[in-house]
C-alpha positions in Angstrom: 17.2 -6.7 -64.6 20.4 -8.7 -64.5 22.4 -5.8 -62.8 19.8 -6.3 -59.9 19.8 -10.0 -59.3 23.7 -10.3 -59.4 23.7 -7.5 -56.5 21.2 -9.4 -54.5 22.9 -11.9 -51.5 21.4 -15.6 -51.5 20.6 -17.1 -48.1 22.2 -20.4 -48.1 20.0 -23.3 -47.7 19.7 -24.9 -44.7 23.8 -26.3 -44.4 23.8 -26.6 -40.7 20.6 -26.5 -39.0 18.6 -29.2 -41.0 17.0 -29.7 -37.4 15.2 -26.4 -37.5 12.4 -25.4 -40.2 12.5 -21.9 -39.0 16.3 -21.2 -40.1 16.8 -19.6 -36.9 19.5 -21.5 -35.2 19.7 -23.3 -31.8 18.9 -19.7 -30.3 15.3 -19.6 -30.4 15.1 -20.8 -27.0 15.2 -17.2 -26.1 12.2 -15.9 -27.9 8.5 -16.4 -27.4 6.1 -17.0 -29.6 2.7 -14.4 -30.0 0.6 -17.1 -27.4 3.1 -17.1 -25.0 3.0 -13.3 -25.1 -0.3 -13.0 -24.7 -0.3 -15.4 -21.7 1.8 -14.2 -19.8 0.3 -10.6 -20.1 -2.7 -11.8 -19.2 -1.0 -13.4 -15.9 0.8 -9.7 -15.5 -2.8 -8.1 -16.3 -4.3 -9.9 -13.5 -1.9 -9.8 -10.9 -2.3 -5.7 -11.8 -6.3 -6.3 -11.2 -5.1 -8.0 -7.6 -3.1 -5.6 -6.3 -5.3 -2.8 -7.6 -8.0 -4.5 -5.8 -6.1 -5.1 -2.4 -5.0 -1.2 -2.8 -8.7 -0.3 -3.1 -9.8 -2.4 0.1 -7.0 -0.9 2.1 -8.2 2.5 1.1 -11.6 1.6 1.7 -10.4 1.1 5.1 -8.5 4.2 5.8 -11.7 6.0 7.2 -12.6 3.7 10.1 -9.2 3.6 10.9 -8.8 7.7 11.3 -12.3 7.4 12.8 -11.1 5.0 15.3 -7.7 6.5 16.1 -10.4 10.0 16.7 -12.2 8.0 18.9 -9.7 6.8 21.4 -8.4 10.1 21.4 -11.5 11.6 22.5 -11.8 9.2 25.0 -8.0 10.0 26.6 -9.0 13.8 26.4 -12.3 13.1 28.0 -10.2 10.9 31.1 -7.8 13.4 31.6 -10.3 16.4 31.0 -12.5 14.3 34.3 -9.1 13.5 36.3 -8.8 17.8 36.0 -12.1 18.7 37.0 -11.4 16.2 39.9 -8.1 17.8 41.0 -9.8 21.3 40.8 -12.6 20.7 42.7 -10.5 18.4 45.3 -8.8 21.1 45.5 -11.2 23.8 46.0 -12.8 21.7 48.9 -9.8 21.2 50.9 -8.7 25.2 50.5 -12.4 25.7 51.7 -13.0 22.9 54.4 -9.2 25.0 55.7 -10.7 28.3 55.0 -13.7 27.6 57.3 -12.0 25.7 59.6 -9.1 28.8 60.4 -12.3 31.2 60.7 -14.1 29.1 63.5 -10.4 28.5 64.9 -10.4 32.6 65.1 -14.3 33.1 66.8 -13.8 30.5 69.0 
């Protein structure tokens, strides 16, 4: 047993950091302890929940918005579908009203 505990390395005692019970040094500032982990995953957790939750709504959404985009383009086919039939039959009547016209012109 002695060959072992002349091999093993003592940790000094506390020589310069009598301020700190943990022996860790003036760099602890730059760990957390297991409660502040938790915390803050719980904040990350919900801000997850949140934007899932926003993502769902929009999606939610997506149908009336196709629906009304459909429906405004029905309605423009439907104007310019009427503004055709006009045009058409506008000008059907005026070939005709010219076509009857040129025959009396010819009798008469």
């Amino acid at each position: 047993m002695a060959e072992i505990t002349d091999k093993v390395v003592k940790f000094p005692a506390d020589s310069d950091n009598s301020d700190f019970s943990d022996g860790g040094g003036t760099n602890m500032s730059k760990y957390v302890t297991h409660e502040e982990l938790a915390y803050e995953t719980e904040k990350i957790m919900h801000r997850i929940e949140l934007l899932d939750h926003d993502m769902e709504n929009k999606f939610n959404t997506l149908p009336d918005k196709f629906e009304i985009t459909l429906n405004r383009h029905d309605e423009k086919q439907r104007k310019e579908h009427s503004e055709t039939q006009r045009f058409i039959i506008g000008t059907l009547l005026i070939g005709s009203a010219s076509l009857i016209v040129g025959i009396i012109a010819l009798f008469v």
